[in-house]
VOBA-1610 file (N, C-alpha, C; in pm, whole numbers, padded with zeros to 5 digits, always signed):
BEGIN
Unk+00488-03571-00579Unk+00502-03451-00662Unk+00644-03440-00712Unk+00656-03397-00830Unk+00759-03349-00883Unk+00841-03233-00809Unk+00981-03243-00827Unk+01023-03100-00787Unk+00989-02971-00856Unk+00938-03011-00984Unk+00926-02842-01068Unk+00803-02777-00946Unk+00676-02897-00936Unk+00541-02898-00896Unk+00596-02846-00749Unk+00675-02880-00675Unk+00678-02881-00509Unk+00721-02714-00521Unk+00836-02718-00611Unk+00885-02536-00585Unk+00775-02435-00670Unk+00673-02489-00749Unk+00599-02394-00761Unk+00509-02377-00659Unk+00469-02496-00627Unk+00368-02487-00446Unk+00455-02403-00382Unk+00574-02402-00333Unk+00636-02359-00266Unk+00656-02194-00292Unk+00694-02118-00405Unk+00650-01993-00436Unk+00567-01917-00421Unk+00450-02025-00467Unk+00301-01976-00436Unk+00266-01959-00314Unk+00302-02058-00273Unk+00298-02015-00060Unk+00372-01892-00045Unk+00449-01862-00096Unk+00553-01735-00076Unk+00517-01641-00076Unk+00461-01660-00188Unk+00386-01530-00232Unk+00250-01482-00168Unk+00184-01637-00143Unk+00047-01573-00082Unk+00059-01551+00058Unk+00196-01552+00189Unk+00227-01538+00239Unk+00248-01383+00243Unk+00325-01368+00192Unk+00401-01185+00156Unk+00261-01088+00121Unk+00195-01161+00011Unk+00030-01030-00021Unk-00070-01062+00156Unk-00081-01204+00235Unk-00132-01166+00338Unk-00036-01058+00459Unk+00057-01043+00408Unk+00132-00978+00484Unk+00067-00813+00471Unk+00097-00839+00355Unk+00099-00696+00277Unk-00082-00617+00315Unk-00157-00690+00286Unk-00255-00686+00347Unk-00283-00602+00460Unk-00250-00696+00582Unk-00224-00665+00735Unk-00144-00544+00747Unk-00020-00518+00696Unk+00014-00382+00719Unk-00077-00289+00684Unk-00147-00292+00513Unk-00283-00175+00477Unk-00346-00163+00604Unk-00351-00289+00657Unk-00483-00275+00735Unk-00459-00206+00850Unk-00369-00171+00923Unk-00247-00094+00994Unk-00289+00010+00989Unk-00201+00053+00857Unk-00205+00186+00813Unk-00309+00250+00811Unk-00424+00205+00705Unk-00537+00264+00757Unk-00605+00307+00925Unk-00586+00176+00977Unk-00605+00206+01147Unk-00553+00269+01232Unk-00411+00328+01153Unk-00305+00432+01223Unk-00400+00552+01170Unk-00422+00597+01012Unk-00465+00696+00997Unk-00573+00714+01062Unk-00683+00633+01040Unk-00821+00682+01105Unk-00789+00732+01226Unk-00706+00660+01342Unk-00685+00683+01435Unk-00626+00819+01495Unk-00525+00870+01423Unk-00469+01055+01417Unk-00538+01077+01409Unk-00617+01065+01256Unk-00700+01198+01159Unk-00858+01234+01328Unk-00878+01174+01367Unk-01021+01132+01426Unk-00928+01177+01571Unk-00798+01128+01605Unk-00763+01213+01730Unk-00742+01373+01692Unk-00665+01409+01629Unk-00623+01519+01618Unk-00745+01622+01581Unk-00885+01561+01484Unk-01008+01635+01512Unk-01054+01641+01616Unk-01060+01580+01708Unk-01098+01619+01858Unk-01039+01727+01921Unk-00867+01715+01930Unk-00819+01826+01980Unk-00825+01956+01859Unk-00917+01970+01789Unk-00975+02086+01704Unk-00853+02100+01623Unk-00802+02026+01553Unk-00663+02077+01504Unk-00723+02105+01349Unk-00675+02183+01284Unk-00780+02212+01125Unk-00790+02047+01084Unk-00875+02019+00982Unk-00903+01954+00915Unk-00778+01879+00799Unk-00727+02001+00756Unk-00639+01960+00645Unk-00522+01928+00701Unk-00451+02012+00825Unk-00361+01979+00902Unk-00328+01820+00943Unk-00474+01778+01026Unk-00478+01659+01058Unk-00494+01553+00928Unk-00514+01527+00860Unk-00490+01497+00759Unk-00379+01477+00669Unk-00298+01559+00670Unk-00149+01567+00633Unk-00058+01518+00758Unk-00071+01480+00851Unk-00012+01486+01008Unk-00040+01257+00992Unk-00176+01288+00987Unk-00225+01171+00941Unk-00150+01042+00845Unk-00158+01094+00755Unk-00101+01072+00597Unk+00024+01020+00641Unk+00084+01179+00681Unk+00233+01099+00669Unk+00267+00984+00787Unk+00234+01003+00915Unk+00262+00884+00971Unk+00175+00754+00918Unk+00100+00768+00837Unk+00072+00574+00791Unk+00182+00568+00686Unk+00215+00663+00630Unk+00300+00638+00480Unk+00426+00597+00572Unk+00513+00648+00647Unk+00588+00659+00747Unk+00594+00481+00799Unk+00443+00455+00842Unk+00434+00332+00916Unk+00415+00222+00775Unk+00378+00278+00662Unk+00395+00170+00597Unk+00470+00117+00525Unk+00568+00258+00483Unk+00748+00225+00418Unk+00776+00108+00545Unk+00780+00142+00700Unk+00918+00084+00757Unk+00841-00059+00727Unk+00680-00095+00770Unk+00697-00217+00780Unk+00637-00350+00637Unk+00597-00265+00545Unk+00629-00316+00393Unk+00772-00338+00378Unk+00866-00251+00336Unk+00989-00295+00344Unk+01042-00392+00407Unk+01028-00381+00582Unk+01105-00464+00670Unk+01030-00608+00739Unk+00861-00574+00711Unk+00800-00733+00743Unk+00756-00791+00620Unk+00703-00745+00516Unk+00626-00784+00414Unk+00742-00830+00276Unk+00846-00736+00261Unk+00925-00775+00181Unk+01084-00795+00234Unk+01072-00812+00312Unk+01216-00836+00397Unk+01346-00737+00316Unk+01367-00670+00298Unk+01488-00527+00259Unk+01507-00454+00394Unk+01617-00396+00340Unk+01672-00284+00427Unk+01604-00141+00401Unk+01550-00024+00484Unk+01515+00050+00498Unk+01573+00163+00501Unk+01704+00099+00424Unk+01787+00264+00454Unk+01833+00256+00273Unk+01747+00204+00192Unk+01799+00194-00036Unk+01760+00308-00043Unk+01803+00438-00065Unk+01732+00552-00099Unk+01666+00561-00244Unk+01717+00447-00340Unk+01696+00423-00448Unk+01509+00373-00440Unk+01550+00294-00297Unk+01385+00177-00327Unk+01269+00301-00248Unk+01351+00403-00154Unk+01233+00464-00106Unk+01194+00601-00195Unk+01251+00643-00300Unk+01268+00738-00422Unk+01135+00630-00490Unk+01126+00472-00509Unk+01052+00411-00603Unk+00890+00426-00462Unk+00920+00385-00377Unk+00809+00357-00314Unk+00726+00497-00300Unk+00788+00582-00269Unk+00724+00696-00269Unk+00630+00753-00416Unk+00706+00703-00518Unk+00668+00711-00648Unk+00542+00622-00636Unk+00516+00522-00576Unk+00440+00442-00567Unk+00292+00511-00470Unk+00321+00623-00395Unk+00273+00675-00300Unk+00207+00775-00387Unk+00252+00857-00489Unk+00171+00947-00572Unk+00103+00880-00685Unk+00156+00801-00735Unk+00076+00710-00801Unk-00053+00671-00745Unk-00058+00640-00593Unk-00178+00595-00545Unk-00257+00707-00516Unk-00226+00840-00513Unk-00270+00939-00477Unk-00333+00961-00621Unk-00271+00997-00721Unk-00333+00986-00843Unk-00489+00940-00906Unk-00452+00770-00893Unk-00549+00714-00947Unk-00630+00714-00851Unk-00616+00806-00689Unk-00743+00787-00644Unk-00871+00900-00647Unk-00732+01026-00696Unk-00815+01125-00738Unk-00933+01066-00878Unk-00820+01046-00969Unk-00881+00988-01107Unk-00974+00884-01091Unk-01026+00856-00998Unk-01120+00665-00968Unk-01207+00764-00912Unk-01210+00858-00852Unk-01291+00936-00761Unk-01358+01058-00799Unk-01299+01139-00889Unk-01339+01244-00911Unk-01373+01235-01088Unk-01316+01151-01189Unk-01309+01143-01325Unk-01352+01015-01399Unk-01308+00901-01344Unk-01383+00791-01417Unk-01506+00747-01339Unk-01482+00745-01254Unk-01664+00699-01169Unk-01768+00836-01225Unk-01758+00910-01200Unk-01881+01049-01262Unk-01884+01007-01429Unk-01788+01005-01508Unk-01805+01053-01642Unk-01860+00865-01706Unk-01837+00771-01630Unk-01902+00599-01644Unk-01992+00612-01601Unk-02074+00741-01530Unk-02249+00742-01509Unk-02254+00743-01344Unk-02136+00682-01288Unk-02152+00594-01144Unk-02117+00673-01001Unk-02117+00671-00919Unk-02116+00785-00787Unk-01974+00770-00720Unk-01950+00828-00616Unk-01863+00826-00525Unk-01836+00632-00510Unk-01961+00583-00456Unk-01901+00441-00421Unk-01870+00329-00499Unk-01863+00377-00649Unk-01782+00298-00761Unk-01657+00386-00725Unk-01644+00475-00712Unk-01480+00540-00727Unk-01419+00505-00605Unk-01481+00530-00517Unk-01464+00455-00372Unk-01407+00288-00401Unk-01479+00222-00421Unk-01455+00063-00466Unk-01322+00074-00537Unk-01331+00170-00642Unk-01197+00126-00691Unk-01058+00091-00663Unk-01078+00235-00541Unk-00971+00248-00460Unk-00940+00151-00356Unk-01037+00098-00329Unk-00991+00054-00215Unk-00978-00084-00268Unk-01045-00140-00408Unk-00987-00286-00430Unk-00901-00307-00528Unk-00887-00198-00650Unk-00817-00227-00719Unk-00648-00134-00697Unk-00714-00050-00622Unk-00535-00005-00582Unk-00478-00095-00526Unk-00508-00181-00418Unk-00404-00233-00365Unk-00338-00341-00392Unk-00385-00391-00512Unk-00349-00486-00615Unk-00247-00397-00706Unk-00275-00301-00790Unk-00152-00221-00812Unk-00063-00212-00745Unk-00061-00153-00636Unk+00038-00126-00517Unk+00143-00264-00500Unk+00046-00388-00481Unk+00144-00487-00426Unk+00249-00551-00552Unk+00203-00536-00684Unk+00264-00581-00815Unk+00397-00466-00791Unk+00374-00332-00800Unk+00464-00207-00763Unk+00543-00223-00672Unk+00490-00279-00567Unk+00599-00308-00457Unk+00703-00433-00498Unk+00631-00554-00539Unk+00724-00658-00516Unk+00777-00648-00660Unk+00766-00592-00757Unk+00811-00591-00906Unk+00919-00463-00935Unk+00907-00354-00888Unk+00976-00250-00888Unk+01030-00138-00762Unk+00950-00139-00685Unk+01019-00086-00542Unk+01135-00188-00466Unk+01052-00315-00461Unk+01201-00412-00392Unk+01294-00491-00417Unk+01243-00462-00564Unk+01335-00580-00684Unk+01471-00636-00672Unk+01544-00533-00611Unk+01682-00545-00634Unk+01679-00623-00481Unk+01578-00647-00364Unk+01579-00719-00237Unk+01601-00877-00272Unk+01668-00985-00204Unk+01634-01092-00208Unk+01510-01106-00121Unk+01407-01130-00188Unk+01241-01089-00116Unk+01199-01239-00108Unk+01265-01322-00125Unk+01200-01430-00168Unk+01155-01558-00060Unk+01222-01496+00036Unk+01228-01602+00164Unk+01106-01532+00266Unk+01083-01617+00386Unk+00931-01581+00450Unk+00971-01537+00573
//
């Protein structure tokens, strides 16, 4: 192989390295939330409470370890956590909008809006993360 050919293999490993990363933390996060939201309903805590209690520790658990395993940065850029958070209503957004506005008014139910979210956000998310939340990181190493 050529060197152009070896360092594009080599990127590409990089990269598909960093999105399985990226991955595994979602997969975290989610398992952190279910895990509150579903404890803290037991100990009868309101609904919306636990939920917000919820929320923020996966968002919490998924700044430190997106940043610090998935894209290798420092956790203290107030600049990159001002973008990631931006990244955090954004996802809140289009999940209202996937959920409540384009799945009903395209004919289709909860589990097209459902689907959306859960496959096409996190493909947004990871372009957002490695394109504009950590940009200014040297992200490039494994």
């Amino acid at each position: 192989m050529s060197d152009g050919t070896s360092e594009t293999t080599r990127s590409f490993q990089t990269e598909a390295a960093r999105f399985a990363r990226f991955l595994i933390v979602g997969g975290g996060v989610a398992l952190i939330y279910a895990g509150l939201f579903f404890a803290l309903r037991y100990w009868l805590v309101p609904t919306w409470l636990a939920n917000v209690i919820a929320f923020c520790c996966g968002v919490l658990f998924q700044y430190v370890m997106q940043t610090v395993w998935t894209f290798r940065a420092s956790v203290r850029d107030s600049r990159q956590q001002a973008r990631f958070l931006g990244v955090i209503v954004f996802g809140l957004v289009f999940s209202w909008l996937a959920t409540t506005k384009m799945a009903p008014v395209i004919g289709y139910g909860d589990r097209i809006g459902a689907a959306l979210v859960i496959f096409v956000l996190p493909v947004f998310n990871f372009a957002l993360y490695r394109f504009w939340v950590f940009r200014d990181q040297q992200s490039n190493r494994l």
